[in-house]
N, C-alpha and C positions, 0 to 999 in steps of 0.2 A: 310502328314498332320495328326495330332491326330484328328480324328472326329466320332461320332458317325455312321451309314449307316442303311439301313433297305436292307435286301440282301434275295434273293430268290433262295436258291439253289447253290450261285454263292457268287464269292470273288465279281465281280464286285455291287456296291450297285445301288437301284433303285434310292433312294436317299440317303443323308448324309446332315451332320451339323458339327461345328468344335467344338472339345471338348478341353475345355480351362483347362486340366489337372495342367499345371506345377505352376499357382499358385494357385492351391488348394489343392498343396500337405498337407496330415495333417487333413485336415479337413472332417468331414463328408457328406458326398456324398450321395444325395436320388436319385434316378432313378424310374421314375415311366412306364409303360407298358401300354397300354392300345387296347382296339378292339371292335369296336363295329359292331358287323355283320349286324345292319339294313342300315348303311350307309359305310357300307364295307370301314371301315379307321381305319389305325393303326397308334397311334401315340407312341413317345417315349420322356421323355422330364427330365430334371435333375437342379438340384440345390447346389449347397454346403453353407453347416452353416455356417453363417457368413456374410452371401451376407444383404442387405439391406432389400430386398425383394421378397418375390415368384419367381416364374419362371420368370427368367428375358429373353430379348428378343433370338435369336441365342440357345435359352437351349432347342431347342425343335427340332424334325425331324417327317415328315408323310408322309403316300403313301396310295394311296384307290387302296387297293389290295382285291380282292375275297379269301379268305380261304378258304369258304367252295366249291371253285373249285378245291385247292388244296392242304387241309388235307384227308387224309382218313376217314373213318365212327368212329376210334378208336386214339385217338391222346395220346402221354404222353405230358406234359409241365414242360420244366425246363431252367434252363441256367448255360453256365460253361464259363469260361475263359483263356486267350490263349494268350501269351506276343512272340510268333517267337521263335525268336535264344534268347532273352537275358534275363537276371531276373529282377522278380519286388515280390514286397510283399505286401499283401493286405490284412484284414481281412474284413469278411460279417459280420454286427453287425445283421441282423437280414434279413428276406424276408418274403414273404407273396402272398398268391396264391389267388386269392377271383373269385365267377363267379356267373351271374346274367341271370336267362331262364326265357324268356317271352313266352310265346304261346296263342293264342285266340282261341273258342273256335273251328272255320274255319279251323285253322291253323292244327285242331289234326286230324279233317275229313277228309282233304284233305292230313292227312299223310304227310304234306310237314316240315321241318326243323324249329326245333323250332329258333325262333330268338336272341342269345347268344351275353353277354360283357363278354369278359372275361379280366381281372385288375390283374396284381400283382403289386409287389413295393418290393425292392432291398435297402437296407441301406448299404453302404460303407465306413469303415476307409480304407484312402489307407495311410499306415503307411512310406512306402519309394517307389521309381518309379528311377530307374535306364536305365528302356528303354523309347523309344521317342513314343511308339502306344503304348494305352490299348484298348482293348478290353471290349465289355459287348455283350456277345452274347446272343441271344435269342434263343433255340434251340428246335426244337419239335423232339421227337425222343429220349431224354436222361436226365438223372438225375430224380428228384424228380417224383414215380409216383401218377398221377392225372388225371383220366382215365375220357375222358367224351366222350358220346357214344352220338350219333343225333336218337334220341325214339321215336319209333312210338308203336302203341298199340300192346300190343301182346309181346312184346319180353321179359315176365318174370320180369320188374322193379318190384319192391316191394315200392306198391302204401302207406303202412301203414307205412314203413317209409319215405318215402319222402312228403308224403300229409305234408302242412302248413296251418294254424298251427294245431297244435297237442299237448294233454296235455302229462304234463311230469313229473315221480316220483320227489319226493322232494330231494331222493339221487342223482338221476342223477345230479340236480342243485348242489348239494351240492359237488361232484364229479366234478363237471366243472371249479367254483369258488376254489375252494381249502378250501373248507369249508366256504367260503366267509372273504377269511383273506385278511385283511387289504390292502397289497401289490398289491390286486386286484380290490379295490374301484378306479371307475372314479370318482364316484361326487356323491354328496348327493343336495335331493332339500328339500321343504317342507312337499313332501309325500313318503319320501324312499330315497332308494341312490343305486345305479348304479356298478355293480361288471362285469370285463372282464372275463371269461368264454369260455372254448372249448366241445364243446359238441362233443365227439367221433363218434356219432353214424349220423352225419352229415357232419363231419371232418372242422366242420369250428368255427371261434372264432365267437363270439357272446357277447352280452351286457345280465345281467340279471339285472330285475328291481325288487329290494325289499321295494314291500311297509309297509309302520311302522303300525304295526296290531293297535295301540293305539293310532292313529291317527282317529278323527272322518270320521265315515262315511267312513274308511280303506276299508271294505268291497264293499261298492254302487260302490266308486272309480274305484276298481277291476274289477267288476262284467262290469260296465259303460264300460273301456277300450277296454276290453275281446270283451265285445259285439259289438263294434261300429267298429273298427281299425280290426275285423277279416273280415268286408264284405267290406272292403276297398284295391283295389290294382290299385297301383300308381307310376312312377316311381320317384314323387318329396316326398312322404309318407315313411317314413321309414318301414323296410317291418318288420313285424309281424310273429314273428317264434314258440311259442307257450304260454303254462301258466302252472302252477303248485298249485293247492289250497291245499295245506294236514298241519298237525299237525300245525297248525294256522298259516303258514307260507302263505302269497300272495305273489307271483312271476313272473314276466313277463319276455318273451324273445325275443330280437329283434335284427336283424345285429347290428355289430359290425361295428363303425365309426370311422375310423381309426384319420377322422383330428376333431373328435369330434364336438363344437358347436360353433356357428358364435360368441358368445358374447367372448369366449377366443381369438379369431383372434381380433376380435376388440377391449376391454378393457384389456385383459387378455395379460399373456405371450408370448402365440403361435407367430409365424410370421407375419408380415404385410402381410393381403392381396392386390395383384396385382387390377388393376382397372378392368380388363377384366372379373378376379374371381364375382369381389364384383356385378359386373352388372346380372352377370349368375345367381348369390345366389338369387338377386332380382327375378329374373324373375323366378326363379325356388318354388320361395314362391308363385308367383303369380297365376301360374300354378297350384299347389297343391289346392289353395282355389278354383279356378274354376273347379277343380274337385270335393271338396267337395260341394261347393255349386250347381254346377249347371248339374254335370257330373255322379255323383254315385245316385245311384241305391235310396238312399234317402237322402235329402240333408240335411249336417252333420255341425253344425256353431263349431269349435276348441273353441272358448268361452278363449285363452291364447295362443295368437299368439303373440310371442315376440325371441329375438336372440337367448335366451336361450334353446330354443325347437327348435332351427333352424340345423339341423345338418350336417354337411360334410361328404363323404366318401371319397376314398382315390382321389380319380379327382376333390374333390372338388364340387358336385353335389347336391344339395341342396336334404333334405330329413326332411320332418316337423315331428316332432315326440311331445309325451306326446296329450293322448286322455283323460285323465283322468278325465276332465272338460269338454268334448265335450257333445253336446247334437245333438239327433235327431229331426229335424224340421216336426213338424205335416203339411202337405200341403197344411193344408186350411185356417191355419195362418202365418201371412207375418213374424209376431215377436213373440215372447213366453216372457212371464214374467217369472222370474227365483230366485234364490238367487246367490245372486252376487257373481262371482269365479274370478280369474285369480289374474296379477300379476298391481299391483300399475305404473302407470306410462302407460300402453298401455290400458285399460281402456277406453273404449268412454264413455264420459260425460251423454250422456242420459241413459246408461247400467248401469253407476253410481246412477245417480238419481232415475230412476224408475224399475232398474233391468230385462228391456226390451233386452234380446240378438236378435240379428239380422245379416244376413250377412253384413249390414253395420256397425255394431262393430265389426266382424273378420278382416272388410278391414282397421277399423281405427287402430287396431294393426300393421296391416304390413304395412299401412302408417309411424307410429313411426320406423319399422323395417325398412322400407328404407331409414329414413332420420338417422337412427345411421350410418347402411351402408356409404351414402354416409359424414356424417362429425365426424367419428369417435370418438363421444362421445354417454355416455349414454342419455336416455331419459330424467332423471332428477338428478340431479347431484348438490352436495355439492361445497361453495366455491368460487372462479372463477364467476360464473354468479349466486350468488345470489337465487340458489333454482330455478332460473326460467327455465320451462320444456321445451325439447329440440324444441318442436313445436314452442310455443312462440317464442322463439329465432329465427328460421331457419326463419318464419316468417317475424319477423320485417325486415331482410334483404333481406325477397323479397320484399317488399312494399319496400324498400329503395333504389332498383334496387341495391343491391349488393350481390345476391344470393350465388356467388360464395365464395363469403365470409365463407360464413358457411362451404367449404370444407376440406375434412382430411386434415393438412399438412402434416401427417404422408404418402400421396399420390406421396410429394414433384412436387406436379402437370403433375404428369406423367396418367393425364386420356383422355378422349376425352370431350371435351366441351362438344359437345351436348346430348351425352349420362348423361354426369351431372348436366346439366338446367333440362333434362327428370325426371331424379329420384328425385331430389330435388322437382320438381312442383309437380312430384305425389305423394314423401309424402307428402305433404302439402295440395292435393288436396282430400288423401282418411280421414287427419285428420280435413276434415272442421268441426264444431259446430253445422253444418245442416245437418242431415245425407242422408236427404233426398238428397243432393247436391254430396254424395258420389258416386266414381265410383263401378261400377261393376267389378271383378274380368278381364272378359273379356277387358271391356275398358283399362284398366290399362296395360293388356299383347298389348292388340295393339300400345299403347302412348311408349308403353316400346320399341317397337319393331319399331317406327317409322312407323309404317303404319297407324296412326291415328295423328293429329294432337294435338299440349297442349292445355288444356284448358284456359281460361283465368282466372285466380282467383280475379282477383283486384273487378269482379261485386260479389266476395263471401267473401267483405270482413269481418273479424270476430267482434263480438260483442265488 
């Protein structure tokens, strides 16, 4: 049977999945990889272009296997492949190695193993298949080397270059980018635009952010980012890898996001997201703010929380990025009056009015963010409904008792109900008009997670 396996040492696999080769011949083939050592599971999971959407069901194989019982202290990382007695032909259109070290600060005293993801992802044309097995092996021991060593203090790392972040010459960037030509723009917003970049001296691809010097207040922006997003580490925050200020050039550097930002999945080109994704993204946003508001060291209001700053990496794991309008919240004030920043449409009404940011305008943004999520339009939108904002709408059809109404059909209603009455009521519930009546970052992760009950909205009904 053609199927994938996860194998230890042995032909025979712990487990397997059956891999639906023969009609997809032709087409390109993503294979993702994945490991995560705090909950010791490795999974393996694949899709070919063309399919309807995301990982669909059967594409996926897992085993909760110990590693680090049985790697050594020095591993290489690569994969090759292997067709028996007969021929096939295949081309790799590209691969990708990425790895993610958490340690606390217990964790270094105690000398014990820092705790490691490690992601890669595999692009395949398979041009012609003449034999009935393929192979995608995972192999430790051979091909591509990628040396990663389990560090304890003492053993000679070179803290100056590895400390994050770190400033960095304006040639390096320049060296990274390819000059920042064209071919390497991801996106441009309203304060700069975004260039892919591999920085040598880290061995890993990376996102640079160039903000537009003749942009007002270019500088505060920088200066704001730099400061706020460097005492922040999170695993739903996009991680912060340094800056560069020389010959009037502002530049920031941050992992590199391989499936980019939640508003391309959803309005954009990119692929349908699956329902399982779309729920995780939620919750993954959720997370983030209750770190910033209630978890970090001083609580931090994003002030332009919307899909757009919502980012994926290659699992699809949500990671909130752009601090560039964040503000640090004084603690002996509940709200701060401000000048109004962010993006049209996520906006809470009173932040509108009286310029008051609060964390209950962070959460009425990722209210509008989970009701795009779950009905697959934007916030406000030309056309079709008349200008009227996606709130309003999602709205009326809860008072109507036809909630479900409002969902993606791009979903082809392949979700779980109640996971989509969930998200549906809490956007709706963190976008009430009373802010006062809004949840707390916390509440919201519990209603998400079904350890809390929904609210009722119809005593909050709107003005």
């Amino acid at each position: 049977m053609q199927h994938v396996g996860i194998n230890n040492n042995s032909l025979v696999s712990l487990n397997y999945s059956r891999f639906n080769i023969e009609s997809n011949i032709g087409k390109m083939g993503h294979a993702l990889i994945t490991y995560n050592a705090s909950s010791k599971l490795l999974v393996a999971s694949w899709f070919f272009e063309g399919t309807t959407s995301g990982f669909m069901p059967k594409t996926s194989v897992s085993y909760q296997i110990d590693l680090g019982e049985i790697l050594p202290e020095w591993v290489t990382v690569g994969f090759s492949g292997a067709t028996g007695l007969s021929n096939e032909e295949n081309v790799i259109h590209s691969w990708e190695f990425t790895s993610t070290m958490n340690s606390t600060r217990s964790d270094v005293n105690k000398e014990s193993y820092i705790i490691t993801k490690y992601k890669f992802q595999v692009k395949v044309v398979v041009v012609e298949v003449t034999c009935s097995i393929l192979f995608v092996l995972v192999v430790i021991g051979v091909s591509w080397l990628i040396v990663i060593k389990k560090r304890r203090s003492g053993d000679g790392f070179d803290l100056d270059k590895a400390s994050m972040p770190r400033r960095y010459c304006y040639n390096e960037l320049i060296a990274a980018t390819n000059g920042f030509a064209d071919d390497r723009r991801l996106g441009e917003g309203g304060y700069g635009q975004v260039y892919k970049g591999f920085l040598t001296d880290l061995g890993r691809v990376v996102a640079v952010k160039r903000i537009f010097s003749d942009v007002e207040d270019s500088e505060e922006i920088f200066t704001n980012e730099v400061k706020i997003i460097s005492c922040l580490i999170h695993r739903n925050l996009v991680q912060f890898i340094g800056w560069c200020q020389e010959q009037g050039e502002l530049l920031l550097v941050f992992e590199y996001m391989t499936n980019g930002s939640l508003d391309t999945h959803l309005f954009g080109s990119r692929r349908t997201l699956t329902w399982d994704v779309r729920y995780k993204i939620a919750l993954g946003v959720a997370r983030a703010l209750q770190y910033l508001h209630e978890d970090a060291e001083q609580c931090v209001l994003h002030r332009d929380i919307k899909s757009g700053n919502v980012l994926l990496d290659t699992a699809f794991n949500t990671k909130v990025s752009d601090f560039g309008m964040a503000k640090l919240v004084d603690p002996r004030l509940r709200t701060q009056k401000t000048r109004v920043v962010g993006t049209y449409g996520y906006l809470a009404p009173e932040y509108v009015k009286e310029g008051r940011a609060s964390k209950e305008s962070d959460m009425y943004g990722f209210g509008v963010v989970a009701l795009e999520i779950a009905c697959g339009r934007r916030t406000y939108k030309d056309g079709e409904y008349n200008h009227v904002p996606l709130t309003n709408w999602v709205w009326k059809q809860y008072v109507d008792g036809n909630v479900l109404n409002a969902v993606d059909e791009g979903l082809k209603r392949d979700y779980d109900v109640n996971e989509m009455k969930c998200l549906l009521t809490v956007g709706l519930w963190c976008t009430l008009q009373d802010h006062k009546k809004r949840p707390k970052a916390e509440q919201v992760i519990n209603v998400l997670k079904q350890e809390a009950s929904l609210p009722n909205l119809f005593t909050d009904m709107r003005a």
